[in-house]
C-alpha positions as CSV (number, residue, x, y, z in Angstrom):
1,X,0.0,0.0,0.0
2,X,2.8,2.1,0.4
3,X,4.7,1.8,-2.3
4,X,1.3,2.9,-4.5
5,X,1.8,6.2,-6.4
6,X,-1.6,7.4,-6.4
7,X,-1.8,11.3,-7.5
8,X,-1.0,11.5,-11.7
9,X,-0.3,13.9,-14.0
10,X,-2.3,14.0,-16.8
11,X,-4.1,15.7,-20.0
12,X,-6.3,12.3,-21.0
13,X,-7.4,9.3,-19.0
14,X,-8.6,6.0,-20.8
15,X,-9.5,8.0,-23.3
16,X,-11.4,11.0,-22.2
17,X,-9.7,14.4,-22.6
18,X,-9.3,16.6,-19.1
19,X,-10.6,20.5,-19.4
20,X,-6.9,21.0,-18.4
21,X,-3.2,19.8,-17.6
22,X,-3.5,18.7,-14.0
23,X,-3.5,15.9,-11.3
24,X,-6.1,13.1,-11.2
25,X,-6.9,12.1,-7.8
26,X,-9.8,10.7,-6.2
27,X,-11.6,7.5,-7.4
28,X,-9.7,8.1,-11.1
29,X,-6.4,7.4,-9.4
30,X,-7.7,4.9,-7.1
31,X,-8.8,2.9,-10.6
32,X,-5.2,4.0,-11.8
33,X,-3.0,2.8,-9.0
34,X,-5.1,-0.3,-8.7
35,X,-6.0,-1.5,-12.2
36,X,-9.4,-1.7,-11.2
37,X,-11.6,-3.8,-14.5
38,X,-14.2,-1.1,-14.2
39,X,-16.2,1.6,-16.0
40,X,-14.9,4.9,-15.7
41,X,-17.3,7.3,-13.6
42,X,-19.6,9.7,-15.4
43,X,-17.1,12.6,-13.7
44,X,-13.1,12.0,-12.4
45,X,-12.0,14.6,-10.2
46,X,-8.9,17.2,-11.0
47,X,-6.6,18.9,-9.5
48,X,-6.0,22.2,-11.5
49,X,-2.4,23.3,-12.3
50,X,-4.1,27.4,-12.9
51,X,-5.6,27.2,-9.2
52,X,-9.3,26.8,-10.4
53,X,-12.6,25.5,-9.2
54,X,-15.3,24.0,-11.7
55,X,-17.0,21.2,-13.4
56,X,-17.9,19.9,-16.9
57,X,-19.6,17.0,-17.7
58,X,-16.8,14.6,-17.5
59,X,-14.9,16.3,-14.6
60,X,-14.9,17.9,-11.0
61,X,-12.0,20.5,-10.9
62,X,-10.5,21.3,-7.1
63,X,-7.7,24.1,-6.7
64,X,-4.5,23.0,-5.0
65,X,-5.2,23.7,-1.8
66,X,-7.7,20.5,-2.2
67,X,-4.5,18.3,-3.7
68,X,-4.9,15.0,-1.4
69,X,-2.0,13.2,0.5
70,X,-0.6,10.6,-2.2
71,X,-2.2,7.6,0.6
72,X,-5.3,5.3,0.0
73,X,-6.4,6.6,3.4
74,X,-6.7,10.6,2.1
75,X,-7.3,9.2,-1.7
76,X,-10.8,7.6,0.1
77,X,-11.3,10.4,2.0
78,X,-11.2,12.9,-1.4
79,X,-13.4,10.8,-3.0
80,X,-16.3,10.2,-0.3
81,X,-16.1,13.8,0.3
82,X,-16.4,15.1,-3.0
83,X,-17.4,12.6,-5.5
84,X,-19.6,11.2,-3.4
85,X,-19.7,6.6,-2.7
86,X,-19.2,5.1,-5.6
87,X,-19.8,1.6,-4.4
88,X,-18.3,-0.7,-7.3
89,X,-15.2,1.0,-7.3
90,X,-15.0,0.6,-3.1
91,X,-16.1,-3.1,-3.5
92,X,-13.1,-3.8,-6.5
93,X,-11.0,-2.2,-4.4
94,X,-11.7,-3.7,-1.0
95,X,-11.0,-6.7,-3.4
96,X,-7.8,-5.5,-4.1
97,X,-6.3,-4.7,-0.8
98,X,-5.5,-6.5,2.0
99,X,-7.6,-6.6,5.0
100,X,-5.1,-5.3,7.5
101,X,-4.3,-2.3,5.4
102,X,-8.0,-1.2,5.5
103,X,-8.0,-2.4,9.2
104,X,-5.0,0.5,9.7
105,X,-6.7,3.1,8.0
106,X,-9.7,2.7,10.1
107,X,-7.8,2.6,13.5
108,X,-5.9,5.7,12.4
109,X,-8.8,7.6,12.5
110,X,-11.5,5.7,14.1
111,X,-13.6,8.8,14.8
112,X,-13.4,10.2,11.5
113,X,-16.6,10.5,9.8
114,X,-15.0,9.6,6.4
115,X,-13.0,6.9,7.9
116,X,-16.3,5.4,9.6
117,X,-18.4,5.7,6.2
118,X,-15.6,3.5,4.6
119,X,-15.3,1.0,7.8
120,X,-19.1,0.9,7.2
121,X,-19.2,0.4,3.0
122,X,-15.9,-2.7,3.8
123,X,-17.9,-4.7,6.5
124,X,-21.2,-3.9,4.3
125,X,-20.7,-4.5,0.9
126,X,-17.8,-7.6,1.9
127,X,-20.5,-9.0,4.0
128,X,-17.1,-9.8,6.4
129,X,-16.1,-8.3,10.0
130,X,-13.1,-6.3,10.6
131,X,-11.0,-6.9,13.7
132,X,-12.3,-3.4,15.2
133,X,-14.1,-2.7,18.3
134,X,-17.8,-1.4,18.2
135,X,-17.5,2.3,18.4
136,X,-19.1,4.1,21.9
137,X,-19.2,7.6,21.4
138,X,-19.5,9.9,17.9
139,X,-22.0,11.5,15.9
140,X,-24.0,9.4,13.7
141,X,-23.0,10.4,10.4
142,X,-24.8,9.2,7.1
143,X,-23.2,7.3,4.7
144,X,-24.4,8.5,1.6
145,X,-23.7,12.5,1.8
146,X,-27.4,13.6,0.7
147,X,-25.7,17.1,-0.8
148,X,-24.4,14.7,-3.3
149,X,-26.6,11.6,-3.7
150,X,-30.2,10.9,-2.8
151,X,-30.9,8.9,0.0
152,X,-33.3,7.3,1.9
153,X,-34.0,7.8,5.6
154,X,-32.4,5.2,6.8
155,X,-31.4,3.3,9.8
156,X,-28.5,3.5,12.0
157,X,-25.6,0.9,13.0
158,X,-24.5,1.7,15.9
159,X,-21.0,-0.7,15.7
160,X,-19.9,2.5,13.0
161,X,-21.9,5.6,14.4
162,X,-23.2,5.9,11.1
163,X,-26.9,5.9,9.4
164,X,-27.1,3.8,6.7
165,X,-29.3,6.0,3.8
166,X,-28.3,3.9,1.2
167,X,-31.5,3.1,-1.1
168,X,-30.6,-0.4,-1.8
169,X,-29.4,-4.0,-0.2
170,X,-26.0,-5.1,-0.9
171,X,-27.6,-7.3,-3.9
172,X,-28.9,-4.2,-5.6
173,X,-28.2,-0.9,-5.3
174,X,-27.7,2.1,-7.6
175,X,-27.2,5.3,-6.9
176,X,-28.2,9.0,-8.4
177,X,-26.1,12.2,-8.1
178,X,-27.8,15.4,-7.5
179,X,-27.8,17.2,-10.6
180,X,-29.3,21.1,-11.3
181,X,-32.2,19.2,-13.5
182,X,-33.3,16.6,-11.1
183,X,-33.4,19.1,-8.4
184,X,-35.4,21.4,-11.0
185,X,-37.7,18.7,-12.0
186,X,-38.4,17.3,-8.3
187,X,-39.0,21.0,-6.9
188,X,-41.5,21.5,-9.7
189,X,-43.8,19.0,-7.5
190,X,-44.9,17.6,-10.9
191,X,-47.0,15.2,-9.4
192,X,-49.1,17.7,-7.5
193,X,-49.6,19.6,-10.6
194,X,-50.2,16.6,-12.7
195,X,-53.4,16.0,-10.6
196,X,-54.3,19.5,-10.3
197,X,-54.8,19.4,-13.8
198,X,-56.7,16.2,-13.9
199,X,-59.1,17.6,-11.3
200,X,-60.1,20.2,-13.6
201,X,-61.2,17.7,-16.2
202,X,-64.9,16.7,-16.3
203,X,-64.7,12.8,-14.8
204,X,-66.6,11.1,-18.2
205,X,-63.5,13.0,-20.6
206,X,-61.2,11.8,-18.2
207,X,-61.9,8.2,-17.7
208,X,-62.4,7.7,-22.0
209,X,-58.7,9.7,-22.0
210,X,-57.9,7.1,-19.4
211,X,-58.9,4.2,-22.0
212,X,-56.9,5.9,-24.9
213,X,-53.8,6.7,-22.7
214,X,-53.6,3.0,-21.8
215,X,-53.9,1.6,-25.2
216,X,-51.7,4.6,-26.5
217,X,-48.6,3.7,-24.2
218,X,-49.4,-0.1,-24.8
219,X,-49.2,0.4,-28.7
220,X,-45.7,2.7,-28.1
221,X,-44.4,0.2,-25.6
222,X,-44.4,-2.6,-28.6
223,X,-43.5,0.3,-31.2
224,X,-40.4,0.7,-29.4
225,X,-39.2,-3.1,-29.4
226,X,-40.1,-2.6,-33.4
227,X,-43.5,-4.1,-32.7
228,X,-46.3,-3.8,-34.6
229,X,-49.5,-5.8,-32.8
230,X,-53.1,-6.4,-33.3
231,X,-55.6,-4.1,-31.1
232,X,-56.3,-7.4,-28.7
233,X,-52.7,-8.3,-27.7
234,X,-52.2,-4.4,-27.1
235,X,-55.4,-3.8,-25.5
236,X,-54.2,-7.0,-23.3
237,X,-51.0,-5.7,-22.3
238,X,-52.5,-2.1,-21.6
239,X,-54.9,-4.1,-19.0
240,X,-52.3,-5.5,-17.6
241,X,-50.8,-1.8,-17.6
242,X,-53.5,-0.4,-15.6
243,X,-53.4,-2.4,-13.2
244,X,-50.0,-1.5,-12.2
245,X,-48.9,-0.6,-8.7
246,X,-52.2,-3.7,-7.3
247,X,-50.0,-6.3,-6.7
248,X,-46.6,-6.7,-4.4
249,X,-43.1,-6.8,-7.1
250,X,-41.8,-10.6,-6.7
251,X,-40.1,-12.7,-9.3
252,X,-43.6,-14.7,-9.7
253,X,-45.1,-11.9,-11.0
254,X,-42.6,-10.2,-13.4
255,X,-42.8,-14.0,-14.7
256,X,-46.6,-13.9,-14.9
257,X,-46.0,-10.5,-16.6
258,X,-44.1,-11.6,-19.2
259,X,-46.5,-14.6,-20.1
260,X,-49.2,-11.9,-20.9
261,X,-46.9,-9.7,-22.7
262,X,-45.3,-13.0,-24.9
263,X,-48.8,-14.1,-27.5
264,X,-46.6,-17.1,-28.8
265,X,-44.1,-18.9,-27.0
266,X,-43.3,-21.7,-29.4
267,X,-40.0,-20.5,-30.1
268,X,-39.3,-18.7,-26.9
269,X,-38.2,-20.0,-23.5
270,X,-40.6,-18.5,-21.1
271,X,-39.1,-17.3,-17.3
272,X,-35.8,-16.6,-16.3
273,X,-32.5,-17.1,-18.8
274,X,-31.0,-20.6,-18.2
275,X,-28.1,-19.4,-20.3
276,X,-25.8,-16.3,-21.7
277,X,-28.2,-12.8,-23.1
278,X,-27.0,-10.5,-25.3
279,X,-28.7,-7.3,-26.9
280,X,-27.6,-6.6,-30.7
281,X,-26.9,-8.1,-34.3
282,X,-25.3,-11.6,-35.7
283,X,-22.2,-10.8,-38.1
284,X,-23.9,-11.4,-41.6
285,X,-21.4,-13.3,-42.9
286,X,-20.3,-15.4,-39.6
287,X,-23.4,-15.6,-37.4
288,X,-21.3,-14.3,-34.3
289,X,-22.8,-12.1,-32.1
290,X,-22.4,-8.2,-32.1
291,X,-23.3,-7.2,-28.7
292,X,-24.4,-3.7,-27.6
293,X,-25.1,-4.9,-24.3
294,X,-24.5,-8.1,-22.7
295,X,-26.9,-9.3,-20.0
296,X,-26.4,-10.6,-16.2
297,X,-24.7,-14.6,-16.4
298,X,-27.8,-16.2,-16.1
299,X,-26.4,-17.8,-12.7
300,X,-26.7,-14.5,-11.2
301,X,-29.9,-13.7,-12.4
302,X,-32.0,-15.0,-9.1
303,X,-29.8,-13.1,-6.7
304,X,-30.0,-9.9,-8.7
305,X,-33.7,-9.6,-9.1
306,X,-33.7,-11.0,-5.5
307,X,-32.0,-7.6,-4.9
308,X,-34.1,-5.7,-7.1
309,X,-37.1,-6.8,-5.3
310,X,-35.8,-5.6,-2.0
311,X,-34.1,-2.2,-2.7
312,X,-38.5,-1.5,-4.3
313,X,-39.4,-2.0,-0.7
314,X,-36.9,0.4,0.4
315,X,-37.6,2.8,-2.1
316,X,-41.2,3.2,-1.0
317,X,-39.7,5.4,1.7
318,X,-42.1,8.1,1.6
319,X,-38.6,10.8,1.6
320,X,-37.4,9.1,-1.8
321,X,-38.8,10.4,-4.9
322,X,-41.1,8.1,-7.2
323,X,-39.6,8.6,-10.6
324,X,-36.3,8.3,-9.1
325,X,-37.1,5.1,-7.9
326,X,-38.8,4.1,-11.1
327,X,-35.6,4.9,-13.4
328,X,-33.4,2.9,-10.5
329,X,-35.6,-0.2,-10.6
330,X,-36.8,-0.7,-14.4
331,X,-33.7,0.7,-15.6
332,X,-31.9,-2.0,-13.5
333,X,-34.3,-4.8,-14.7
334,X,-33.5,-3.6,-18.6
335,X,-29.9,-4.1,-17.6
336,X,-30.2,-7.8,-15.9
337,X,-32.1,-8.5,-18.9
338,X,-33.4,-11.6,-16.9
339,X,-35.6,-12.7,-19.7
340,X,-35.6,-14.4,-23.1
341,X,-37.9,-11.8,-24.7
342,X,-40.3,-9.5,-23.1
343,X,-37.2,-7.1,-21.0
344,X,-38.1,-3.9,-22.6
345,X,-42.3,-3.9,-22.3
346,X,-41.1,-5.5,-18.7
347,X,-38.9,-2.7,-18.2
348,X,-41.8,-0.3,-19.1
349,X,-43.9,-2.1,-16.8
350,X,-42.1,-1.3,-13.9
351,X,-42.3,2.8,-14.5
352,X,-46.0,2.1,-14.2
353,X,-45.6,0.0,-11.4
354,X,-43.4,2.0,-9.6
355,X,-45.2,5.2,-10.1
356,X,-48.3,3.9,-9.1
357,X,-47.2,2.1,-5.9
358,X,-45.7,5.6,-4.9
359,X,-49.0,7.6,-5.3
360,X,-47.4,9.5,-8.1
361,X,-49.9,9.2,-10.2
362,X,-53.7,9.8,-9.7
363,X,-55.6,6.6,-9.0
364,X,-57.3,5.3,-12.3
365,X,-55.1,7.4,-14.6
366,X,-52.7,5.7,-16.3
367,X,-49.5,7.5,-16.8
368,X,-48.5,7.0,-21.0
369,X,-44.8,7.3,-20.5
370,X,-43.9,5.0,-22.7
371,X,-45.7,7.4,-25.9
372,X,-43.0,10.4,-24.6
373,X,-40.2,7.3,-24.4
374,X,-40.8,6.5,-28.3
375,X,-41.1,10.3,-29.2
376,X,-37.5,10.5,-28.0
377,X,-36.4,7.1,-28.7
378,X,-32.7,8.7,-29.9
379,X,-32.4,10.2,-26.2
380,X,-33.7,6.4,-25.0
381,X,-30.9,4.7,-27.3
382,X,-28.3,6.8,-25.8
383,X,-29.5,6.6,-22.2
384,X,-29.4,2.7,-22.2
385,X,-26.0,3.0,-24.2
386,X,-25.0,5.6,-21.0
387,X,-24.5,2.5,-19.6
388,X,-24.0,-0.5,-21.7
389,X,-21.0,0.3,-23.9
390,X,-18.6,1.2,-21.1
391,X,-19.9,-2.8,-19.7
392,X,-18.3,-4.2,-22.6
393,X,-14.8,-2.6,-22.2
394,X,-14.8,-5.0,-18.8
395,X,-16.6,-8.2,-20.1
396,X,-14.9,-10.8,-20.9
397,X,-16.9,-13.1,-23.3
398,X,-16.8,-16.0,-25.5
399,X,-18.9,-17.1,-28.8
400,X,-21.2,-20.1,-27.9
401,X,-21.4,-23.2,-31.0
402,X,-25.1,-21.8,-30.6
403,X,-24.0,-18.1,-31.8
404,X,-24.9,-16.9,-28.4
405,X,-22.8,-14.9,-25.9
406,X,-20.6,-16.5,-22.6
407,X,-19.6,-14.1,-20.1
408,X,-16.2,-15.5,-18.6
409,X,-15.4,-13.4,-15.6
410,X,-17.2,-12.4,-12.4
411,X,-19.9,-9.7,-13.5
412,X,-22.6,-9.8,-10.9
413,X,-21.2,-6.0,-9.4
414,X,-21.4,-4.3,-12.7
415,X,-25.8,-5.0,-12.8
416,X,-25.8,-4.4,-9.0
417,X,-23.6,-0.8,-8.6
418,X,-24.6,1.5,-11.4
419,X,-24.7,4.8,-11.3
420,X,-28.2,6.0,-12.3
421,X,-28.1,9.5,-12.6
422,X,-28.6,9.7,-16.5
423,X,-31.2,7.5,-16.8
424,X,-33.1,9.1,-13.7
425,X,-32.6,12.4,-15.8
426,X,-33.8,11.3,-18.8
427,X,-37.3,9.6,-17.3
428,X,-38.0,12.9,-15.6
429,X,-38.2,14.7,-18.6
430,X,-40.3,12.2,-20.0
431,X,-42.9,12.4,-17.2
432,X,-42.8,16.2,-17.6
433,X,-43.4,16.1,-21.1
434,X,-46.3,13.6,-20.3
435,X,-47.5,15.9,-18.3
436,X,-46.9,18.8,-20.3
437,X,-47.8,17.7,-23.7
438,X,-49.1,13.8,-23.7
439,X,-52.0,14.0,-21.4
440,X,-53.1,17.3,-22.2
441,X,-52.8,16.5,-26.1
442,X,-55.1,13.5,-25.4
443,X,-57.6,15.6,-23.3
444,X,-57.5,18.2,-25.6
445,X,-58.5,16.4,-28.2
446,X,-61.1,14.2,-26.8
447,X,-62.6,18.0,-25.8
448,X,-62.5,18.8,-29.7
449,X,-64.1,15.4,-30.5
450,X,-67.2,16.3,-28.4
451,X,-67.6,19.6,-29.4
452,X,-67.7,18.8,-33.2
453,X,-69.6,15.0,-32.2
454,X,-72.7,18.3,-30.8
455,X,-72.3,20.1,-33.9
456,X,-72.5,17.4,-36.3
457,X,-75.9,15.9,-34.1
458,X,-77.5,19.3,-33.8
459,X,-76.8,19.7,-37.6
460,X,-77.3,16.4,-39.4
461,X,-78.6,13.6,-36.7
462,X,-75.4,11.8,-37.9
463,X,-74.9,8.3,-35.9
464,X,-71.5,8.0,-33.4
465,X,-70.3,5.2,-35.4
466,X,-70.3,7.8,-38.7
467,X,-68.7,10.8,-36.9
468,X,-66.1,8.7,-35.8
469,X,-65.3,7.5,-39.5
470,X,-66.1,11.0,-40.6
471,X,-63.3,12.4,-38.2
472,X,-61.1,9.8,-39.6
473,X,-61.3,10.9,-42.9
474,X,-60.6,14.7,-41.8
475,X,-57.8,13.6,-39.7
476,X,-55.9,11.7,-42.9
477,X,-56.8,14.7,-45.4
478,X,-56.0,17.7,-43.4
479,X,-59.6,18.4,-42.6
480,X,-60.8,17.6,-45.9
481,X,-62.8,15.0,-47.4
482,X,-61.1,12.7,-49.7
483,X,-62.6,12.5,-53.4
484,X,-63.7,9.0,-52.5
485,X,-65.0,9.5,-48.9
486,X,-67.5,12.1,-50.7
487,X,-68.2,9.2,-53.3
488,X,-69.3,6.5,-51.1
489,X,-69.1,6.8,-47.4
490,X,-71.0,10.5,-47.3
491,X,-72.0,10.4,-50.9
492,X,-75.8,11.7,-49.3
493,X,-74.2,15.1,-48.0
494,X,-74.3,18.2,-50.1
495,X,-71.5,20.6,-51.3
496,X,-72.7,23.0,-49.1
497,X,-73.1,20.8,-46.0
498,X,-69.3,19.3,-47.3
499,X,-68.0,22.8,-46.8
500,X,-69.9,23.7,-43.5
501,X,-68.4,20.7,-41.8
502,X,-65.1,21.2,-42.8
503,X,-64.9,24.8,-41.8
504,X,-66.7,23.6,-38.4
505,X,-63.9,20.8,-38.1
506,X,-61.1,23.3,-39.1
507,X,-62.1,25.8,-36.4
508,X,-62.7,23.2,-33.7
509,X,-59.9,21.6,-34.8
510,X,-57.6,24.4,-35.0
511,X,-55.9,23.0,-38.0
């Protein structure tokens, strides 16, 4: 330990291109000095050689008065104070170092609240015992540093003097930086104003928007897997939709979830993966895969989704925000990719879920995520990539004789200690632009409907099954009626009656 050379010069690191000449420290150097097989976090910390203070996407800048010793001990200590706990990097490295050399950093400094966080995160994510004394006296401190990460309330252990806020078990456990737009978004109180809104709807408008929402984010949620099914198996999987949030999460029912969500499993191997997972192409020429993201080993699926399962029941902590829970959980599933088929409407499934378990959203109302999802599908791409391409710089994997994928070293930390900040971001401006747009599109429109639907029965007695094919046909023509429409269809109206309604529908319509 000390013969490490922690603190490095540099302009680039594996890859990525420093805002300026200077010294990487924190976890960056940790990863350095250790050759730790992990992806790089979304921002390494600096040490500027011009004396300056600031941030970038990629970086945390510090002046020199923040340079740390060149120890492990102050290295830690830099990085839980200012990049926050990064716990696969702390559980690689615990990995790498013997026990008595954390065992002297903690007696060093016992009472330090740094040195007791780390103590703590050892003994917790090791699942092993140090050769310390319980602590007596001290401050409870928290473990995760909620300036930096969210957290939940937590509970205390007393052996460390510290409260453990982590929103996850040792099986499963991301974690989300606080970032100006999250902080934005969750101090907007969207849900509040979501169901302000809905109160000011007249109930029968809002339970038919209801019944379109639902088949409207079903329809998108297959749309995005490059799906195209028949009005039944949607309308099946949006029943199953809205009743999201009814029953407990378990392993049973994600399986009984994906039986609904699968019509024909002839080819298709129905519950968890008994083998390797893979997201991507086959080489034309070769068959081999071309992974974009390579799923969980299938023998670590059951104690990952055992995790997942149990850091849901932490997150319904009343003090932990529902859509940061959602992104945490269904993004995590996506990732496991426990499944054959079915992962992404799965995925999807959980938002719902999650939502609707944490009184987000209004009771009844379904909340169409997944039609904002497939309106920024490029964002969505890039937010799962966020995390999957970096996973294949550390996976080490074979070709099957069956063209499929075999993971050949120890991956189960890499689907349990992500860092969720990007995709939290990302599904918070989707459920604002539900908010904003979706809903009020669908409302909006239903409104229109019913005001044109009085017009047209005041005017011409005309049947609901005709005005509905009627507004069709204005809707594909740009508030016109097609050539043939006035042939056959509404052949019995006049010219003059033709006109009427399409000025009627334009106006309503606002086209």
């Amino acid at each position: 330990m000390k013969n490490k050379q922690y603190s490095l010069k540099i302009k680039v690191f594996h890859g990525i291109e420093a805002p300026e000449e200077g010294t990487l420290v924190g976890y960056g150097a940790i990863i350095q000095a250790y050759a730790l097989q992990v992806p790089m976090p979304n921002q390494l910390a600096l040490i500027s050689f011009k004396n300056r203070k600031y941030s970038t996407a990629s970086w945390k800048v510090f002046t020199a008065r923040h340079q740390p010793e060149d120890t492990l001990h102050k290295q830690l200590v830099f990085a839980l104070k200012y990049e926050g706990v990064n716990l696969l990097v702390l559980k690689k490295l615990f990995h790498a170092v013997p026990k008595q050399d954390i065992e002297s950093i903690i007696k060093s400094e016992s009472l330090g609240q740094y040195t007791r966080r780390l103590w703590f995160l050892y003994e917790w994510l090791l699942e092993a015992t140090l050769h310390l004394p319980d602590l007596n006296s001290g401050n409870y401190v928290n473990v995760l540093d909620t300036k930096l990460q969210y957290a939940i309330k937590g509970t205390r252990s007393a052996r460390h003097r510290v409260i453990n806020n982590l929103p996850g078990t040792v099986d499963f456990c991301p974690l989300i930086f606080k970032t100006q737009k999250l902080e934005t978004h969750i101090n907007a109180n969207l849900s509040d104003k979501k169901n302000t809104f809905l109160n000011s709807i007249h109930k029968d408008v809002l339970q038919r928007a209801s019944s379109f929402l639902l088949l409207k984010d079903s329809k998108a949620s297959f749309t995005i897997e490059n799906e195209n099914p028949g009005t039944n198996r949607a309308m099946r999987w949006g029943k199953a939709i809205g009743q999201a949030g009814n029953k407990p999460l378990s392993v049973a029912e994600l399986e009984r979830l994906q039986q609904i969500v699968i019509e024909n499993a002839r080819f298709i191997k129905l519950g968890l993966r008994d083998e390797g997972g893979f997201v991507g192409e086959y080489d034309r020429i070769s068959g081999d895969p071309l992974p974009e993201h390579i799923s969980a080993k299938h023998q670590d699926i059951a104690s990952l989704l055992k995790g997942l399962v149990s850091a849901n029941v932490l997150m319904q902590d009343a003090t932990y925000d529902a859509v940061l829970a959602a992104a945490s959980i269904a993004f995590g599933f996506v990732f496991i990719h426990p499944f054959e088929d079915g992962n992404g409407r799965l995925h999807r499934y959980l938002i719902h879920h999650i939502l609707a378990k944490k009184e987000f959203i209004k009771q009844g109302v379904i909340f169409p995520v997944s039609a904002s999802i497939l309106d920024h599908i490029d964002d969505y791409r890039k937010v799962l990539e966020s995390y999957s391409h970096p996973l294949l710089d550390v996976i080490k994997w074979k070709v099957t004789k069956d063209n499929n994928v075999e993971v050949l070293n120890h991956t189960i930390d890499l689907y349990r200690y992500f860092d969720a900040t990007k995709q939290a971001e990302f599904l918070y401006d989707c459920v604002d632009d539900t908010l904003k747009r979706v809903i009020p599109e669908e409302v909006n429109y239903l409104q229109n409907y019913d005001a044109f639907k009085r017009y047209l029965d005041n005017e011409f007695e005309m049947p609901d099954k005709m005005v509905a094919l009627l507004v069709r046909f204005l809707e594909q023509n740009n508030g016109v009626l097609s050539k043939r429409a006035l042939e056959k269809e509404f052949s019995a109206l006049k010219k003059e009656e033709v006109k009427a309604i399409e000025a009627q529908y334009k106006v309503i319509f606002a086209i």
